[in-house]
HTML snippet that shows the backbone in 3Dmol.js (N, CA, C, O; Angstrom):
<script src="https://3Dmol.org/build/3Dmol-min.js"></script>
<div id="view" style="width:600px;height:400px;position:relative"></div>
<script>
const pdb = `
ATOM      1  N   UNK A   1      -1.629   6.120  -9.703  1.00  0.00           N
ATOM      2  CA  UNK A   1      -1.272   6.709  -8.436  1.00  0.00           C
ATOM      3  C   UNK A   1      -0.490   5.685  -7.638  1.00  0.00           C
ATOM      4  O   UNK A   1      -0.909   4.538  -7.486  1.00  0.00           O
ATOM      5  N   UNK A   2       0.608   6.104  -7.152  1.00  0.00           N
ATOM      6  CA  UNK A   2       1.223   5.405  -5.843  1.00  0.00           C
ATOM      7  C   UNK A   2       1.643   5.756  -4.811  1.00  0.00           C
ATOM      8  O   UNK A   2       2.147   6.878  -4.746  1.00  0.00           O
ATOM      9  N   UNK A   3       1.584   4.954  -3.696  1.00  0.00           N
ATOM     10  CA  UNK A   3       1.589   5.429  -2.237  1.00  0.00           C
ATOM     11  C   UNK A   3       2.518   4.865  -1.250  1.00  0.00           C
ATOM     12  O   UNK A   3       2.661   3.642  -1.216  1.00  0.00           O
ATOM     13  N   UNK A   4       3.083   5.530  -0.545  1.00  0.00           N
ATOM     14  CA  UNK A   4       3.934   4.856   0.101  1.00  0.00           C
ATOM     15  C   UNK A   4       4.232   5.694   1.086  1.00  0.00           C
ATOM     16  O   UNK A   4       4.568   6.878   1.054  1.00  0.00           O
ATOM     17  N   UNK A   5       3.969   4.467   2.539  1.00  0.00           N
ATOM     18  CA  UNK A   5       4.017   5.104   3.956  1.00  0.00           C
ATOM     19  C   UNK A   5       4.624   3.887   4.748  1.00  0.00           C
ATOM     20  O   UNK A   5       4.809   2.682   4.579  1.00  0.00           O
ATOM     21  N   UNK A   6       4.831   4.836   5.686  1.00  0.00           N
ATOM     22  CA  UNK A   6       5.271   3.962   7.201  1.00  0.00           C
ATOM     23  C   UNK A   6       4.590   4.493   8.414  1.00  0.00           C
ATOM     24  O   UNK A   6       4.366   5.685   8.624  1.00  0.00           O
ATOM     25  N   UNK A   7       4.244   3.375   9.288  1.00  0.00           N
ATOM     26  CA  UNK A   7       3.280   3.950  10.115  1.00  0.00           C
ATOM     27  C   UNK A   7       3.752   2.786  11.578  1.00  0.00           C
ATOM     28  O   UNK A   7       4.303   1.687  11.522  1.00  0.00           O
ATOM     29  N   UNK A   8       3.335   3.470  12.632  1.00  0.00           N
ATOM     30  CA  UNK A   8       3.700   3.173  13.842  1.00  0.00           C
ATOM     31  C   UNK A   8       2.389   2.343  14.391  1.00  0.00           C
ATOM     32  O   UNK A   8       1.266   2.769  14.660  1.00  0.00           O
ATOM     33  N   UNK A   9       2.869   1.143  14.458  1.00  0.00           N
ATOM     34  CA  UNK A   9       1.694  -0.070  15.165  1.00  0.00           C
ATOM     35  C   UNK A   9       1.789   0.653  16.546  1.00  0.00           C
ATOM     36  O   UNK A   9       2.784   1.018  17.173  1.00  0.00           O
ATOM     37  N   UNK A  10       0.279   0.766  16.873  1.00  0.00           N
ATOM     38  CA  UNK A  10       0.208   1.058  18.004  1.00  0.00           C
ATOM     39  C   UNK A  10       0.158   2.439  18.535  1.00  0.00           C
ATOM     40  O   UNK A  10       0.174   2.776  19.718  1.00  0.00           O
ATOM     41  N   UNK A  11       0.076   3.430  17.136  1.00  0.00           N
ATOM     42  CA  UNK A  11       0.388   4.816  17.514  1.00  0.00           C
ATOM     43  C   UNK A  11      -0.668   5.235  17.042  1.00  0.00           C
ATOM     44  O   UNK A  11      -1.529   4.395  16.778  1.00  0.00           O
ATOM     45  N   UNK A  12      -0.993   6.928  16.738  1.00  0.00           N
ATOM     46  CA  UNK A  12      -1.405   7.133  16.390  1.00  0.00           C
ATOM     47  C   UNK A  12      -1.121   8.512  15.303  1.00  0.00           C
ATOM     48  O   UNK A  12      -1.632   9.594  15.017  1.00  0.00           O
ATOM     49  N   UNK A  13       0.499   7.330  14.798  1.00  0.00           N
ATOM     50  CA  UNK A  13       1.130   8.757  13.587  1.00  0.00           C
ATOM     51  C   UNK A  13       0.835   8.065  12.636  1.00  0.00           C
ATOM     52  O   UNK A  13       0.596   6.857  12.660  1.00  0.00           O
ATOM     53  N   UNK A  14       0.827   8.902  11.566  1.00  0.00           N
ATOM     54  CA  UNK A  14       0.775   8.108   9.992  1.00  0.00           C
ATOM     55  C   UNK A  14       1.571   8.880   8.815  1.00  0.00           C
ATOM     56  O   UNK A  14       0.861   9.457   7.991  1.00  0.00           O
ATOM     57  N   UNK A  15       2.840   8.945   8.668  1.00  0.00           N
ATOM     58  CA  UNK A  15       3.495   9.512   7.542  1.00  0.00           C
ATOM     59  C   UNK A  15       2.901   9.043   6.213  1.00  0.00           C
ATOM     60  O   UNK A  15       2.293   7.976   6.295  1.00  0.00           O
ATOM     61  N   UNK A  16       2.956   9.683   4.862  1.00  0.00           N
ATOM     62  CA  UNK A  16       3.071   8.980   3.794  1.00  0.00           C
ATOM     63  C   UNK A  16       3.704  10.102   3.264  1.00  0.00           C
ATOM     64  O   UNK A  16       4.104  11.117   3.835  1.00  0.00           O
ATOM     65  N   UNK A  17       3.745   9.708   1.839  1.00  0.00           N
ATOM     66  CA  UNK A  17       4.097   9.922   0.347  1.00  0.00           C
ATOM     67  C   UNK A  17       3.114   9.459  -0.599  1.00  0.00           C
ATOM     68  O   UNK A  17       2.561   8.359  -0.590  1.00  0.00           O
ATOM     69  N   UNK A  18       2.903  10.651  -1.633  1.00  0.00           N
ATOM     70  CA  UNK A  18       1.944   9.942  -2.606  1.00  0.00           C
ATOM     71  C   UNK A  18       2.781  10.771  -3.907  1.00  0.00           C
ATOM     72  O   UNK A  18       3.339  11.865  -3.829  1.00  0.00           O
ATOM     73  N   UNK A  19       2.671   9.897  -5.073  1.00  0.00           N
ATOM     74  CA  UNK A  19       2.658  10.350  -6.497  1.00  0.00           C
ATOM     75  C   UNK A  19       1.538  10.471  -7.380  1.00  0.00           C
ATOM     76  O   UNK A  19       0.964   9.421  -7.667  1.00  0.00           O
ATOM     77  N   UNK A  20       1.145  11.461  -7.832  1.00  0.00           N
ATOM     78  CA  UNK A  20       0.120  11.162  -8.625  1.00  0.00           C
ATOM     79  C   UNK A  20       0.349  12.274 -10.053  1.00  0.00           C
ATOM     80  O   UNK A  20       1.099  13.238 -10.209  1.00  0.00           O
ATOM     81  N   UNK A  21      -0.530  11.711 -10.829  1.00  0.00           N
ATOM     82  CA  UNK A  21      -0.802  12.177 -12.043  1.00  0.00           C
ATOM     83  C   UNK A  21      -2.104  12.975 -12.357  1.00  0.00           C
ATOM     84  O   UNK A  21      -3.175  12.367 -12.354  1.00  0.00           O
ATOM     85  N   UNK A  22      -2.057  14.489 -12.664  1.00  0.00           N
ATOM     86  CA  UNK A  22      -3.485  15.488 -12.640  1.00  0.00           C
ATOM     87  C   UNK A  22      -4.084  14.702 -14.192  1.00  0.00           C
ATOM     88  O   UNK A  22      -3.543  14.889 -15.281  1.00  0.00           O
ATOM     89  N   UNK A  23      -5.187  13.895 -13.988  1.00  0.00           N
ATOM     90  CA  UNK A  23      -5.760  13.901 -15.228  1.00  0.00           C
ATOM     91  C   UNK A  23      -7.140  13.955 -15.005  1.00  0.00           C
ATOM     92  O   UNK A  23      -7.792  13.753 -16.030  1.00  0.00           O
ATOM     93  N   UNK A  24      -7.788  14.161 -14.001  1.00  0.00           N
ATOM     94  CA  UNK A  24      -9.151  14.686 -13.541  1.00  0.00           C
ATOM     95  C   UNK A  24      -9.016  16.220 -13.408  1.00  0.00           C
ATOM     96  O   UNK A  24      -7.932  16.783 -13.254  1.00  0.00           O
ATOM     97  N   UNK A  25     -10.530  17.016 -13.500  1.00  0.00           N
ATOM     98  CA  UNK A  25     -10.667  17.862 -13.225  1.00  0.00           C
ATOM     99  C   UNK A  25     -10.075  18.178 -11.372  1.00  0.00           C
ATOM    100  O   UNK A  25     -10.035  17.274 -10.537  1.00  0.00           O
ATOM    101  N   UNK A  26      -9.802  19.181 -11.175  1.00  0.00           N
ATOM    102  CA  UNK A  26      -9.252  19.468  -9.476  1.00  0.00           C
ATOM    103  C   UNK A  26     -10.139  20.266  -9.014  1.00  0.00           C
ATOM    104  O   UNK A  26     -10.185  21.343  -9.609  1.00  0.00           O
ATOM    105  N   UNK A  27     -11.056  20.093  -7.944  1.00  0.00           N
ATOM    106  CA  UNK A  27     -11.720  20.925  -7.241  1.00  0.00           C
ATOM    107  C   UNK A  27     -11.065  21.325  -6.124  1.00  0.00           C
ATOM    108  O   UNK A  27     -10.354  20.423  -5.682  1.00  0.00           O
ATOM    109  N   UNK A  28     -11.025  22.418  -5.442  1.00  0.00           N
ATOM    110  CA  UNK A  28     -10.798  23.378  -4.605  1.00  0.00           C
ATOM    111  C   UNK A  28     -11.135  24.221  -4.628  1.00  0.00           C
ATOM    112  O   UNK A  28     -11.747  24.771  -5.544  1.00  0.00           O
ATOM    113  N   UNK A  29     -10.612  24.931  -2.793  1.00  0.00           N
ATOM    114  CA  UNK A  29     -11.923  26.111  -2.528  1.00  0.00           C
ATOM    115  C   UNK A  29     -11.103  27.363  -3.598  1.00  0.00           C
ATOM    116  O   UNK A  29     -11.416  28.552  -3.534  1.00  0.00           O
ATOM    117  N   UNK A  30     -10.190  26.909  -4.407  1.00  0.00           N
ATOM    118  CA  UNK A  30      -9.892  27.782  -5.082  1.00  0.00           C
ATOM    119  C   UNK A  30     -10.705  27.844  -6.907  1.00  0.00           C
ATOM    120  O   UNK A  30     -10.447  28.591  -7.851  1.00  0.00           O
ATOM    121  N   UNK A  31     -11.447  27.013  -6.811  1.00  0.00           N
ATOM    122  CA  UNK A  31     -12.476  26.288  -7.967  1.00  0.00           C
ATOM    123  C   UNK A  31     -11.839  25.257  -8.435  1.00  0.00           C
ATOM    124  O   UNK A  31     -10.958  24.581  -7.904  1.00  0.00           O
ATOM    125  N   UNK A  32     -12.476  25.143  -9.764  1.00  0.00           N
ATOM    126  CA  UNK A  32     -11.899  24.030 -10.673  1.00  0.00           C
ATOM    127  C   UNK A  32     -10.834  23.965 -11.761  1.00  0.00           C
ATOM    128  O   UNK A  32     -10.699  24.658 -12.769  1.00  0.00           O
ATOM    129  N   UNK A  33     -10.170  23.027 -11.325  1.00  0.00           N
ATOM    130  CA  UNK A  33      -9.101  23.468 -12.603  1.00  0.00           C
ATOM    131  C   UNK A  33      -8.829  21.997 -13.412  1.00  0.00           C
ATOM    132  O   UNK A  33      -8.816  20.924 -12.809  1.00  0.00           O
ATOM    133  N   UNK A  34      -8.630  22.116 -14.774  1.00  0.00           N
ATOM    134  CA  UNK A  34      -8.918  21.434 -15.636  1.00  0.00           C
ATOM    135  C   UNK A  34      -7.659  20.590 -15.749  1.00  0.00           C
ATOM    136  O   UNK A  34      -6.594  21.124 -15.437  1.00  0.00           O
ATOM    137  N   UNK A  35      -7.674  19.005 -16.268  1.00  0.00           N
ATOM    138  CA  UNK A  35      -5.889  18.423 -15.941  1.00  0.00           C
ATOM    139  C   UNK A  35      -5.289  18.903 -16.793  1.00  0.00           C
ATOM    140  O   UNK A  35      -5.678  19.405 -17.848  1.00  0.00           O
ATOM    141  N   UNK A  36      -3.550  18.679 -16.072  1.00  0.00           N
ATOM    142  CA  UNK A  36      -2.674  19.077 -16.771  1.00  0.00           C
ATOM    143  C   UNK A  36      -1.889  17.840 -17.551  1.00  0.00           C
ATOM    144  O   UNK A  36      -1.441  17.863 -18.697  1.00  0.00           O
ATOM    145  N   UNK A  37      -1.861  16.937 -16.753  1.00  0.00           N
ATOM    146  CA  UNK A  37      -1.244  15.358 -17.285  1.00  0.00           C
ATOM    147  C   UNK A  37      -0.148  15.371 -16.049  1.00  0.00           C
ATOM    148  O   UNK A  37       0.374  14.430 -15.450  1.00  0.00           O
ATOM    149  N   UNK A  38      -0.040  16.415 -15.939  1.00  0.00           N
ATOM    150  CA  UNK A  38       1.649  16.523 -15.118  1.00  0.00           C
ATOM    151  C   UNK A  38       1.715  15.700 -13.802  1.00  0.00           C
ATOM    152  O   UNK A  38       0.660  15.605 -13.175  1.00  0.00           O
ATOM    153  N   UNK A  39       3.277  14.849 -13.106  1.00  0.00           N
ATOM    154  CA  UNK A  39       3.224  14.022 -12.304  1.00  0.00           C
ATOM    155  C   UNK A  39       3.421  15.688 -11.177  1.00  0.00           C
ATOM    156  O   UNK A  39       3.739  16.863 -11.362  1.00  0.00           O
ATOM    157  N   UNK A  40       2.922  14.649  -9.821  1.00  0.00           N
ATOM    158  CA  UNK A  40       2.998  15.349  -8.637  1.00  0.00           C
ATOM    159  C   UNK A  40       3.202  14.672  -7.476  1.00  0.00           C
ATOM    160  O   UNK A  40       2.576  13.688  -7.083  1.00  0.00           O
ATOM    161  N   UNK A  41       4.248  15.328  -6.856  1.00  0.00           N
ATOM    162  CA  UNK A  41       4.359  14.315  -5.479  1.00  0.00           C
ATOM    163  C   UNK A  41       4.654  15.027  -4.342  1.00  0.00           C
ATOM    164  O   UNK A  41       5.561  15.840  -4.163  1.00  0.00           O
ATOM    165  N   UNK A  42       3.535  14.525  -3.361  1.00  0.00           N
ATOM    166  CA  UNK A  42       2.964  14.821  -1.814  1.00  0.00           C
ATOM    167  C   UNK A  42       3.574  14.502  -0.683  1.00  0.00           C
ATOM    168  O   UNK A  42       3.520  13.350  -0.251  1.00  0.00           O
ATOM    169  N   UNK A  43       4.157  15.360  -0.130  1.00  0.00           N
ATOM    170  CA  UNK A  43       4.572  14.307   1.341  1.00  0.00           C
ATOM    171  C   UNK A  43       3.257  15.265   2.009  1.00  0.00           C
ATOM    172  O   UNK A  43       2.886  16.438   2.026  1.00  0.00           O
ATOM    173  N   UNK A  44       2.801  13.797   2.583  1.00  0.00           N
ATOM    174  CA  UNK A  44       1.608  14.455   4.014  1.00  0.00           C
ATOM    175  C   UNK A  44       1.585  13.896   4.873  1.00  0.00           C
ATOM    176  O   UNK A  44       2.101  12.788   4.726  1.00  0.00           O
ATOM    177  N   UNK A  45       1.047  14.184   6.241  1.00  0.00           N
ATOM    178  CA  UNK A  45       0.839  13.469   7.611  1.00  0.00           C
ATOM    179  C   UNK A  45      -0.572  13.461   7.744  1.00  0.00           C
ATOM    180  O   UNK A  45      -1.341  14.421   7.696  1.00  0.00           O
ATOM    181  N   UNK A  46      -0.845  12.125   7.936  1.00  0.00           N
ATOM    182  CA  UNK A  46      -2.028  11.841   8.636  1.00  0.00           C
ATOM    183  C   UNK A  46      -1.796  11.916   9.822  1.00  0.00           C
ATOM    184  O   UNK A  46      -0.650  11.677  10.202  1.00  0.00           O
ATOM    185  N   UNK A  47      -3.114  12.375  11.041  1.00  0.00           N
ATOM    186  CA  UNK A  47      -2.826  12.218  12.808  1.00  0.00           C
ATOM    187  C   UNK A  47      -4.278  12.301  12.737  1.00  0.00           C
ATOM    188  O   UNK A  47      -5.117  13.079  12.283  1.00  0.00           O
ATOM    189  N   UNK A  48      -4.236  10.912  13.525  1.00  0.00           N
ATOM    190  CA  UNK A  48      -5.522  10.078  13.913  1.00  0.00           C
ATOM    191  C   UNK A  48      -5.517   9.818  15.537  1.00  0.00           C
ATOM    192  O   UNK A  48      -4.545   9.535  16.238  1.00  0.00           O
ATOM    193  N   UNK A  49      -6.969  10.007  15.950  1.00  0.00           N
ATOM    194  CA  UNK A  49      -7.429   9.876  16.925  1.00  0.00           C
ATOM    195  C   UNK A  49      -7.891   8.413  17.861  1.00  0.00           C
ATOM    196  O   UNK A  49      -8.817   8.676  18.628  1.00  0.00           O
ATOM    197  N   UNK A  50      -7.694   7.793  17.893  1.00  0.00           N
ATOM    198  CA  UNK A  50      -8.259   5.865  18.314  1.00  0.00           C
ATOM    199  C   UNK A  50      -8.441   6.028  19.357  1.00  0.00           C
ATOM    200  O   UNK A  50      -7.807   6.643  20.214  1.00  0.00           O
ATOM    201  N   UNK A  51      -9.615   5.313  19.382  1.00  0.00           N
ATOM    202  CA  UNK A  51     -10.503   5.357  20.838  1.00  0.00           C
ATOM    203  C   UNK A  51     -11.125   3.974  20.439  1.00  0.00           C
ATOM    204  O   UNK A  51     -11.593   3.823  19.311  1.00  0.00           O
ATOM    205  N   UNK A  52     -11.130   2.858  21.464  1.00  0.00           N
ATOM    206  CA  UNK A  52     -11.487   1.155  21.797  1.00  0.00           C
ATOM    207  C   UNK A  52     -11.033   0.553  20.130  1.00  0.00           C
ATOM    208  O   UNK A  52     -11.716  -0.123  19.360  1.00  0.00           O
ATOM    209  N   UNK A  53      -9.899   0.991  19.988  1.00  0.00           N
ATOM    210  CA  UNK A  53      -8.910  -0.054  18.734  1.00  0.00           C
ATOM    211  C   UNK A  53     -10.185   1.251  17.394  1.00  0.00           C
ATOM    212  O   UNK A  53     -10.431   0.694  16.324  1.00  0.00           O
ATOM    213  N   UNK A  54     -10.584   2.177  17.495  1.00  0.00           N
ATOM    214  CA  UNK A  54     -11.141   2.325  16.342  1.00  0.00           C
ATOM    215  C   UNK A  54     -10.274   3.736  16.108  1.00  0.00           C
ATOM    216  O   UNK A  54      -9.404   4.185  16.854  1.00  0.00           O
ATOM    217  N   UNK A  55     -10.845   4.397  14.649  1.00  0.00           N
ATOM    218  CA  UNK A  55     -10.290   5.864  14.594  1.00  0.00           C
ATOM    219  C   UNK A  55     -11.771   6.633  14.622  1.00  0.00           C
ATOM    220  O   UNK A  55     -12.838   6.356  14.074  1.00  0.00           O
ATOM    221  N   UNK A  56     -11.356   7.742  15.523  1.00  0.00           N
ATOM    222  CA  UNK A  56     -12.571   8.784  15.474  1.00  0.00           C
ATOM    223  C   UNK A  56     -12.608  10.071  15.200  1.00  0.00           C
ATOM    224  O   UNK A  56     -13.660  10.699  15.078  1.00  0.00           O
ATOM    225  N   UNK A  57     -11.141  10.697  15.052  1.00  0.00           N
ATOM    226  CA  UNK A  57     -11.103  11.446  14.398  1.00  0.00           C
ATOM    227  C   UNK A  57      -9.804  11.498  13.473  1.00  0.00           C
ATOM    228  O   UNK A  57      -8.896  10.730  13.792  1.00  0.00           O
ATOM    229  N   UNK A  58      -9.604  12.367  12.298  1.00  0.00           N
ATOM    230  CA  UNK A  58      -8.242  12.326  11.276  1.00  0.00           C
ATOM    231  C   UNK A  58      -7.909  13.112  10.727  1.00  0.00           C
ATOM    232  O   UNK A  58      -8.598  13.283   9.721  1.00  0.00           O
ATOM    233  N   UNK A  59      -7.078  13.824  10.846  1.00  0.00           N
ATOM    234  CA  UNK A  59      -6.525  15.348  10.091  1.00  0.00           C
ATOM    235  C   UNK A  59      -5.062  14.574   8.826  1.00  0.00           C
ATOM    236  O   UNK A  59      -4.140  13.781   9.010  1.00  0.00           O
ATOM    237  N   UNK A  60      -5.457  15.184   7.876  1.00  0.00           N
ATOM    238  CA  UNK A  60      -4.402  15.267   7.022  1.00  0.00           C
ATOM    239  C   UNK A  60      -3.865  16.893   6.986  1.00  0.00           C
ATOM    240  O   UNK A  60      -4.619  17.863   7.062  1.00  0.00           O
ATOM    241  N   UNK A  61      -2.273  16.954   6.841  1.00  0.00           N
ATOM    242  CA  UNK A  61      -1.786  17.726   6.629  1.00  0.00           C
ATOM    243  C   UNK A  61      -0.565  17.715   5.664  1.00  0.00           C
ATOM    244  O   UNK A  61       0.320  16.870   5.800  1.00  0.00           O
ATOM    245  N   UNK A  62      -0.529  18.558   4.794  1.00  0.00           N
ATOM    246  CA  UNK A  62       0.000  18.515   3.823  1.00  0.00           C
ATOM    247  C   UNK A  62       0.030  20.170   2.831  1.00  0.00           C
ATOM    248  O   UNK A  62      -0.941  20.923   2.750  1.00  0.00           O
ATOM    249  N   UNK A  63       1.210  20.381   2.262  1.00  0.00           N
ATOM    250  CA  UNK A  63       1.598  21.573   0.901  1.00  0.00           C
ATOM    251  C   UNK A  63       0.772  22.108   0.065  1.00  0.00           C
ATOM    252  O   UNK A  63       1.297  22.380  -1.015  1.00  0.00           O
ATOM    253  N   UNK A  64      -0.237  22.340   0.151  1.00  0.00           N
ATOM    254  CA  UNK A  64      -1.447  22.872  -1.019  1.00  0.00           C
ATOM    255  C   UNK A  64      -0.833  23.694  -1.834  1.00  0.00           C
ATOM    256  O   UNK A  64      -1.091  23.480  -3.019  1.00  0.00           O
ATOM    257  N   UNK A  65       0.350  25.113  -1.488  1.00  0.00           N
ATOM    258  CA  UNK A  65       0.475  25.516  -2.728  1.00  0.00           C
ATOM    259  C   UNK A  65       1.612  24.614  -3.295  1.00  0.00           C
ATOM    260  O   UNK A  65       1.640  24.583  -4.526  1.00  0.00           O
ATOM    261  N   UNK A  66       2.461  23.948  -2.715  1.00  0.00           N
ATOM    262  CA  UNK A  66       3.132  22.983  -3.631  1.00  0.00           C
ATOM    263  C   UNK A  66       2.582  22.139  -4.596  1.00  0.00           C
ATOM    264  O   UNK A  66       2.724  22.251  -5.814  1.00  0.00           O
ATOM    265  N   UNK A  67       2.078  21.464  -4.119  1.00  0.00           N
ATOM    266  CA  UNK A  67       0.946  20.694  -5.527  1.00  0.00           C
ATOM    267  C   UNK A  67       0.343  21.720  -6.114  1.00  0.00           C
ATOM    268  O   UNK A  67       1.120  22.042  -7.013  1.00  0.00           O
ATOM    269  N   UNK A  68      -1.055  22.794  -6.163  1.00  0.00           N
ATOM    270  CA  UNK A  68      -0.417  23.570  -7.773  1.00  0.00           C
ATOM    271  C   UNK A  68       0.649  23.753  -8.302  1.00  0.00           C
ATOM    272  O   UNK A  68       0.953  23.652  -9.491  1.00  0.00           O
ATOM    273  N   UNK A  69       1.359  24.077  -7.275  1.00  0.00           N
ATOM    274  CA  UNK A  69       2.904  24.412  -8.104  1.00  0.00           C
ATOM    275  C   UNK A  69       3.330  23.284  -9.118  1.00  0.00           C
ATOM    276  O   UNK A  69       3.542  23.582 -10.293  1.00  0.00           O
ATOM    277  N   UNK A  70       3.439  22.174  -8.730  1.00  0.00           N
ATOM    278  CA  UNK A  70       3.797  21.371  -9.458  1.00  0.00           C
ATOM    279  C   UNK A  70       2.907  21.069 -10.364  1.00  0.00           C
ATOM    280  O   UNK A  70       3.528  20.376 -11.169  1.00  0.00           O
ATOM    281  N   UNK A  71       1.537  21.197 -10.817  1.00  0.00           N
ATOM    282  CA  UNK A  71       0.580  20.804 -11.427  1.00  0.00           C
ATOM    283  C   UNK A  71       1.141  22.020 -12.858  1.00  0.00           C
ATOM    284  O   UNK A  71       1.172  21.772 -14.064  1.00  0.00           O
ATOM    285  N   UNK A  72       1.460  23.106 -12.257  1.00  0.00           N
ATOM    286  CA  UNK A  72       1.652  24.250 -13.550  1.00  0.00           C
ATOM    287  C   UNK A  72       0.293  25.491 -12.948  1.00  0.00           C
ATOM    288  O   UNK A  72       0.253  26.567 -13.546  1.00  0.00           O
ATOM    289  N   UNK A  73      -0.862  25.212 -11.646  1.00  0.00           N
ATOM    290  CA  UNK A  73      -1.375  26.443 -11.928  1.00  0.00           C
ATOM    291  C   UNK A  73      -1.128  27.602 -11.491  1.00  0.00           C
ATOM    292  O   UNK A  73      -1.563  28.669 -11.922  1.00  0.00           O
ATOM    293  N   UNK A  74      -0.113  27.333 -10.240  1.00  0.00           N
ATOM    294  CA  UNK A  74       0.211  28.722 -10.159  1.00  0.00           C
ATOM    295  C   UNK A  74       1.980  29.096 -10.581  1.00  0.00           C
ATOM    296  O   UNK A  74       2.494  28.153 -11.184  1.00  0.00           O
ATOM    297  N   UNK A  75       2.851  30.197 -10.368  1.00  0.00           N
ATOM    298  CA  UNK A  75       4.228  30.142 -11.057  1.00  0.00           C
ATOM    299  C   UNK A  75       5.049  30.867  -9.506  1.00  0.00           C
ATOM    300  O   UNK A  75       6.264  31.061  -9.485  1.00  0.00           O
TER     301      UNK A  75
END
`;
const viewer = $3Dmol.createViewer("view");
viewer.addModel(pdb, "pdb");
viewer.setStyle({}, {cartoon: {color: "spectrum"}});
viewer.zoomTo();
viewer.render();
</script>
């Protein structure tokens, strides 16, 4: 797996990018689905909450049916 982001000192945005490879089973609320081998790549936003220099809350957002898509389970 590799990752790659840029992020704003002092903010509270967090872009990334991730690549990865399905070779674990995938759980979702759509069940389980078994690997494919196939590469996949994510653009998502993290948005985080900081309160006294800490984080307290964190939403990721990101393509869910794109990644099956790219995995092969759905067409």
């Amino acid at each position: 797996m590799s990752t790659r982001s840029s992020q704003e000192l002092g903010s509270t945005r967090h872009f990334a990018r991730k690549v990865l490879t399905h070779t674990g089973p995938l759980e979702s609320s759509l069940g389980s689905f078994e690997p494919t081998g196939r590469r996949q790549e994510t653009r998502y936003c993290s948005v985080m909450r900081v309160k006294d220099g800490k984080v307290v809350e964190g939403r990721d957002y990101y393509d869910a049916a794109s990644i099956v898509q790219q995995l092969g389970l759905v067409s």
